[in-house]
C-alpha positions in Angstrom: 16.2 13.2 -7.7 15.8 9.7 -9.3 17.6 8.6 -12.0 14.7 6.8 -13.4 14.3 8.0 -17.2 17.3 10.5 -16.5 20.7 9.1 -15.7 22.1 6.2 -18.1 24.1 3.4 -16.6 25.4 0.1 -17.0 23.8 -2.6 -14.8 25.2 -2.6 -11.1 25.9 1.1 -11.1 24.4 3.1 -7.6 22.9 6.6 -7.3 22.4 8.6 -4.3 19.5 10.8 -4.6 20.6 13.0 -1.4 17.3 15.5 -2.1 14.5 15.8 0.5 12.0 16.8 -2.2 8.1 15.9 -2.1 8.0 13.0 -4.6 10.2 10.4 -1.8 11.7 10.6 1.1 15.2 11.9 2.4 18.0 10.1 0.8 17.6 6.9 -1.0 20.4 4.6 -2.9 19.4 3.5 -6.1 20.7 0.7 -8.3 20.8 0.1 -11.7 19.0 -3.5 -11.9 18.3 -4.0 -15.8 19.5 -2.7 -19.2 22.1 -0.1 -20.1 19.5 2.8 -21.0 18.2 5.4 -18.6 15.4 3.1 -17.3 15.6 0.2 -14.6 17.0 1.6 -11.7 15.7 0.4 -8.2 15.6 2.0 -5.0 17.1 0.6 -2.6 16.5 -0.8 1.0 16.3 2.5 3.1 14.0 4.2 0.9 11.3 5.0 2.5 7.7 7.0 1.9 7.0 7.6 6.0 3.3 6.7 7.0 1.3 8.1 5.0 -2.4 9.4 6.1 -5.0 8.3 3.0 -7.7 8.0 4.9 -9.7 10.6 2.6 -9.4 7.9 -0.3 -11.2 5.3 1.7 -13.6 4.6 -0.8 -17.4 3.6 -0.7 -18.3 6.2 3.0 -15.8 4.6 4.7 -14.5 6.7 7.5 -11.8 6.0 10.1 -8.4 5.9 10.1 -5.9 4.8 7.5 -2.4 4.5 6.6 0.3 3.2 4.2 4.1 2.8 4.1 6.7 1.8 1.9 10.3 0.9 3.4 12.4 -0.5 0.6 9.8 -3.1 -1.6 7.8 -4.0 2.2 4.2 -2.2 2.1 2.3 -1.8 5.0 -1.3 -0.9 5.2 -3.5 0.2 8.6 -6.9 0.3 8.8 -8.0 1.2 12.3 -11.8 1.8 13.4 -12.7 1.9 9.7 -16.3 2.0 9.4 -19.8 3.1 7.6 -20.4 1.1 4.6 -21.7 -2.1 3.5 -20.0 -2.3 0.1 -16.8 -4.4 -0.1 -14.0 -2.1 -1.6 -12.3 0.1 1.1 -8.9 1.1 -0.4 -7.5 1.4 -3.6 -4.0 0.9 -3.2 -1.6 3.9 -5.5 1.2 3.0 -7.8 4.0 2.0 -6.1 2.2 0.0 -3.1 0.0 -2.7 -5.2 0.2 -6.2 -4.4 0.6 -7.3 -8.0 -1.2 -10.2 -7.2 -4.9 -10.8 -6.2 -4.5 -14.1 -4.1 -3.2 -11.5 -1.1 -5.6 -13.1 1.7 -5.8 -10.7 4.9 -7.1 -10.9 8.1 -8.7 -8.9 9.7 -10.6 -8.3 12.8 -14.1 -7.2 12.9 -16.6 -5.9 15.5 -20.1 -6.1 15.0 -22.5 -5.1 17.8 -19.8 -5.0 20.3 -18.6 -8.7 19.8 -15.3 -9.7 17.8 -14.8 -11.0 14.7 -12.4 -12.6 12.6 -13.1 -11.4 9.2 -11.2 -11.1 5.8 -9.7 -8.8 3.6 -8.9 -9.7 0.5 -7.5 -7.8 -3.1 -10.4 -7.3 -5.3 -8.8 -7.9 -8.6 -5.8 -9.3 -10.4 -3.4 -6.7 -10.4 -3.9 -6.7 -6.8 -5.0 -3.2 -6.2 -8.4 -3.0 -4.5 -8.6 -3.8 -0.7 -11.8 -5.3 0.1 -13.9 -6.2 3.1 -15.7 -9.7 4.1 -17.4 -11.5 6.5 -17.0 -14.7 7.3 -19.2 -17.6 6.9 -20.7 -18.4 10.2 -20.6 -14.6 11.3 -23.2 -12.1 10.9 -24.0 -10.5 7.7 -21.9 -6.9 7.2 -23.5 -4.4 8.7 -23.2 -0.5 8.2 -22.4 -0.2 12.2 -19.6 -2.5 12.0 -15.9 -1.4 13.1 -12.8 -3.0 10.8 -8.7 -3.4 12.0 -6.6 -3.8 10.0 -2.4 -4.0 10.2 -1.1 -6.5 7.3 2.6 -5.9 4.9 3.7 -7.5 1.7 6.6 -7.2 -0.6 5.6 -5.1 -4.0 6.6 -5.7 -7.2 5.7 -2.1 -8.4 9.2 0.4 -8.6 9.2 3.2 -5.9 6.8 5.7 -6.1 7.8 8.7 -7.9 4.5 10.9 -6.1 3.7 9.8 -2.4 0.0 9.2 -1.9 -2.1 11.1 0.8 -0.4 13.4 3.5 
């Protein structure tokens, strides 16, 4: 498993976690990054969560489809024909996928009354952890009825996941 709170190493040393268990994914090199303790290990490039379905933790009635991936520190997050709600906040981003930063700007497209849209998505707070919906100025005002794609990545400054969220 990871050697995160368990193996103690001098900065520079590797790990091969070569279990497939639930927490991550298939095998994943880790390196030792800070301190000489059992803490600050990093996984490495190939580690990676597979898609992940969350679309039950949409939050505020959204419904539609919705996924997240972590390859290495790269997160990518798809929102596709998310609709049914008015309210800003769609997604709550878990551990281990946050921005760390809330000037993430996104963009998105949006369809209201069968025409397109560009639209924005933005993080919803400083730690860069709630995905949020927008119009723009100039566009009609959100509507309930209104259809939301989304496909954007960032790097992460959060340390690998140790539980993977959705299914």
């Amino acid at each position: 498993g990871t050697p995160e709170g368990v193996i103690t190493a001098a900065p520079g040393s590797t790990w091969l976690q070569t279990d497939s268990t639930t927490d991550v994914k298939g095998w994943i090199k880790w390196m030792k990054a800070t301190g000489t303790g059992n803490t600050g290990w990093i996984a490495g490039p190939e580690a990676d969560t597979g898609w992940r379905n969350v679309a039950a933790a949409l939050l505020n009635s959204y419904t539609g489809a919705a996924q997240i991936r972590r390859v290495g520190a790269i997160v990518e997050l798809r929102l596709m024909s998310v609709t049914g709600a008015t309210a800003a906040d769609v997604y709550t981003l878990p551990t281990g996928f946050r921005t760390g930063s809330a000037e993430t700007r996104l963009i998105v497209q949006r369809i209201n009354s069968g025409s397109v849209y560009t639209a924005r998505a933005y993080m919803a707070d400083a730690g860069g952890t709630t995905v949020s919906l927008a119009a723009l100025a100039g566009t009609p005002a959100k509507a309930a009825g209104d259809s939301w794609n989304l496909n954007h990545s960032w790097f992460t400054p959060d340390a690998f996941p140790s539980s993977l969220p959705g299914s």
